[in-house]
N, C-alpha and C positions, 0 to 999 in steps of 0.2 A: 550467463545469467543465473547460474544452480548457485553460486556463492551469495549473489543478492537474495534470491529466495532465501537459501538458508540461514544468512546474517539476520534477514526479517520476519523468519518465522518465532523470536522468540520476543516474547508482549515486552521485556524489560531496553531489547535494541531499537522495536519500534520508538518507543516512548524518547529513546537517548534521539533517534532519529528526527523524532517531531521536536522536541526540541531544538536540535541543530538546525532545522529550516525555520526557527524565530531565530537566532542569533548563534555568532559564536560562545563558547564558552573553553574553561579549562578546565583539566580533566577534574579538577576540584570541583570545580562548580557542577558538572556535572555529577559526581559522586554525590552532592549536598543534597540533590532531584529525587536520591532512592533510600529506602532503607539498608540496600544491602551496600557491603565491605567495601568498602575502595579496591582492594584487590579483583573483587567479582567484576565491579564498574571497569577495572583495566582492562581486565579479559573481554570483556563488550566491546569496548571501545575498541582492544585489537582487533576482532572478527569484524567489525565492519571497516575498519583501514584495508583491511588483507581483501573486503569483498569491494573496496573501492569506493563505499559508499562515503567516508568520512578521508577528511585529510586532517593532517597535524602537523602543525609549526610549533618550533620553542620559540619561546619569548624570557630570556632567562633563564630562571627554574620554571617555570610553567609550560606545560607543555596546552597548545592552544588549539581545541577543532572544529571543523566548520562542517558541513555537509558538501555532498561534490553531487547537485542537483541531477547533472546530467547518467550520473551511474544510476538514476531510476529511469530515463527515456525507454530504458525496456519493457521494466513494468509498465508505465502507462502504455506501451505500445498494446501490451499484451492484454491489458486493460479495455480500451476501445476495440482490441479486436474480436474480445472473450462477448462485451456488449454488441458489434453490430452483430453476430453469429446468433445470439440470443434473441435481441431488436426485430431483426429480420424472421425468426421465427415464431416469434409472441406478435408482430402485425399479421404472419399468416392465420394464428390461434385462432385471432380476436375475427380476421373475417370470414372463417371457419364458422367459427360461433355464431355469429350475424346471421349468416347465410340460414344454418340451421333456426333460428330461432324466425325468419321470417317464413320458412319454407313451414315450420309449426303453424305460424299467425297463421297461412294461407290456407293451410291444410283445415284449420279451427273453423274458418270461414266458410270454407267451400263444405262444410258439411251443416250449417246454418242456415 
């Protein structure tokens, strides 16, 4: 998974990324999405081939890529696990808190 992370760490891969999960495109079109060089855009588009996350067909001169959805099932794994680890710690917070803020009420009372 360190190749997907690092393919995704950078805002300009993301972006080719979200793209690619609305449709395919070639590498043109994609190049047209950024201000930077078309060389820069290949370099992109290599690193995330090489982390699996894009494939590429030619279709004549164009070369055509799509997203390969399933090269992120990591990430989201790691995703829902990063939230119930959290989830489950922020319901203890919150009835942490509770507790405290009734055992205050009580305490306010019993001295009324």
């Amino acid at each position: 998974m360190n190749g997907t992370w690092e393919a995704m760490a950078d805002p300009t891969r993301r972006a080719i990324v979200e793209n690619l999960a609305r449709a395919e495109l070639s590498a043109g079109e994609v190049a047209e999405l950024f201000d930077t060089a078309r060389p820069g855009v290949s370099r992109h588009l290599r690193v995330l081939r090489e982390a699996g996350l894009v494939e590429a067909r030619a279709e004549g001169q164009r070369r055509v890529y799509r997203l390969v959805p399933s090269a992120l099932d990591e990430v989201e794994q790691w995703c829902r696990d990063v939230r119930t680890f959290w989830g489950q710690r922020l319901d203890a917070l919150d009835t942490e808190i509770a507790r405290g803020v009734r055992a205050r009420r009580d305490a306010q009372g019993d001295q009324q």
